[in-house]
C-alpha positions in Angstrom: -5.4 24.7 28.4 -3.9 25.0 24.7 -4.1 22.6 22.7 -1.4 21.5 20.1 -2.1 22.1 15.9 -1.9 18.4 15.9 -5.5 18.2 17.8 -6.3 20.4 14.6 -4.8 19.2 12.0 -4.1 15.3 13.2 -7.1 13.7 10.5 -6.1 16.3 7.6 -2.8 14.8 6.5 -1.3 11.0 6.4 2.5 9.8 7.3 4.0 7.8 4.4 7.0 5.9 4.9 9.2 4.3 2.8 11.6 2.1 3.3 14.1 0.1 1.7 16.9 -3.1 2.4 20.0 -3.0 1.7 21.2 -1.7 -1.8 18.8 -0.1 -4.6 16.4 -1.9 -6.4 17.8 -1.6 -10.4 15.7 1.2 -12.1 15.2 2.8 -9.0 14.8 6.2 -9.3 15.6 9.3 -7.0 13.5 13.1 -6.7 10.2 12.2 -8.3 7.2 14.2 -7.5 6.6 16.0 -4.2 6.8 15.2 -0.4 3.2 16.5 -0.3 0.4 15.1 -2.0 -3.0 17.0 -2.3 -6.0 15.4 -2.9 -9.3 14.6 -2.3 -10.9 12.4 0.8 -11.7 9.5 -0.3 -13.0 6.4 1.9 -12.0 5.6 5.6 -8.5 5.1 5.7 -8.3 5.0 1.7 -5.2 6.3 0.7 -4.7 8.6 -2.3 -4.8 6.9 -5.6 -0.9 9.2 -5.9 1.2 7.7 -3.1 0.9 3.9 -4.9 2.0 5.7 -8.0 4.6 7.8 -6.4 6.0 4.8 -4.6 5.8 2.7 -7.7 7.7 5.7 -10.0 10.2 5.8 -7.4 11.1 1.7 -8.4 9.5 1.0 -11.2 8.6 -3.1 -11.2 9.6 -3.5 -7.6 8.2 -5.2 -4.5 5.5 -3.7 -2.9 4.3 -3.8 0.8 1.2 -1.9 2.5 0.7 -2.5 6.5 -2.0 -1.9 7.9 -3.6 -2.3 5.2 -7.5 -2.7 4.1 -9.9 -4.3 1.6 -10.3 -1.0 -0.2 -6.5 -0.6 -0.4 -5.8 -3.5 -2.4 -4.2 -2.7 -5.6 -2.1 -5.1 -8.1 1.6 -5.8 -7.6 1.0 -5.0 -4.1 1.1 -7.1 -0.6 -1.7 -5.4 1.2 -1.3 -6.9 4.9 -3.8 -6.0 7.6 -5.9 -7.3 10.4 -8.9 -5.8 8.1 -8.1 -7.6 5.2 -7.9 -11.4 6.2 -8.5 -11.0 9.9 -6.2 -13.4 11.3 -5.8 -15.8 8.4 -6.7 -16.0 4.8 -10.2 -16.5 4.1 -11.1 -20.3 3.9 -12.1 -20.3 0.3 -8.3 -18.5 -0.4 -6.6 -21.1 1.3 -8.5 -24.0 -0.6 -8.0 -22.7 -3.7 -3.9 -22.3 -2.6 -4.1 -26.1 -2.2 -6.3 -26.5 -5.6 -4.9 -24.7 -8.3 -2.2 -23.1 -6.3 -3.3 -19.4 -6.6 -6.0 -17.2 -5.7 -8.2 -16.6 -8.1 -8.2 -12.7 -9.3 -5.1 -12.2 -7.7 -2.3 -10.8 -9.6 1.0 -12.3 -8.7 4.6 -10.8 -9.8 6.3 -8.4 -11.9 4.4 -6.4 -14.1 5.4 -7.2 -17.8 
């Protein structure tokens, strides 16, 4: 039986989709970089450092989402969601200090300045 390239080739390359609503973002910006991305492996399921700075060239000071995200994908400016990053909640100490001081502490919150 033959088998397809993607048995192959299936864990050499990642699908990146982006997506937008409704009209674009001001400063957005159109034909930056390359629709392929070479670079080295890095952790399991750790994307390239060049797809957060692709996506972020593409709307400079935009809004940010990652699904599927994990712990080792988290970067700034970003909401990383993700049955591996809070499991089915936030961590207890996360949601105390919500109620406290009303932010996580090290988390970075906003548009970059």
């Amino acid at each position: 039986m033959a088998k397809s390239h993607g048995y192959y080739l299936q864990h050499a390359k990642e699908v990146c989709l982006v997506g937008k609503k409704g009209s674009d973002p001001p400063g957005t910006k159109r034909c930056v970089g390359s629709d392929i991305i070479y670079s080295e492996r890095r952790g399991q399921s750790q994307k390239p450092e060049e797809i957060y700075q692709l996506i972020e060239e593409l709307v400079p000071n935009g809004k940010y989402l990652e699904i599927f995200g994990r712990k080792n994908n988290l970067h700034n400016y970003w909401v990383t969601v993700g049955n591996e990053v809070t499991g089915t909640g936030l961590p207890t100490e996360d949601e105390a200090a919500l109620k406290a001081n009303k932010a996580i502490p090290g988390a970075v919150y906003g548009a970059r300045n």
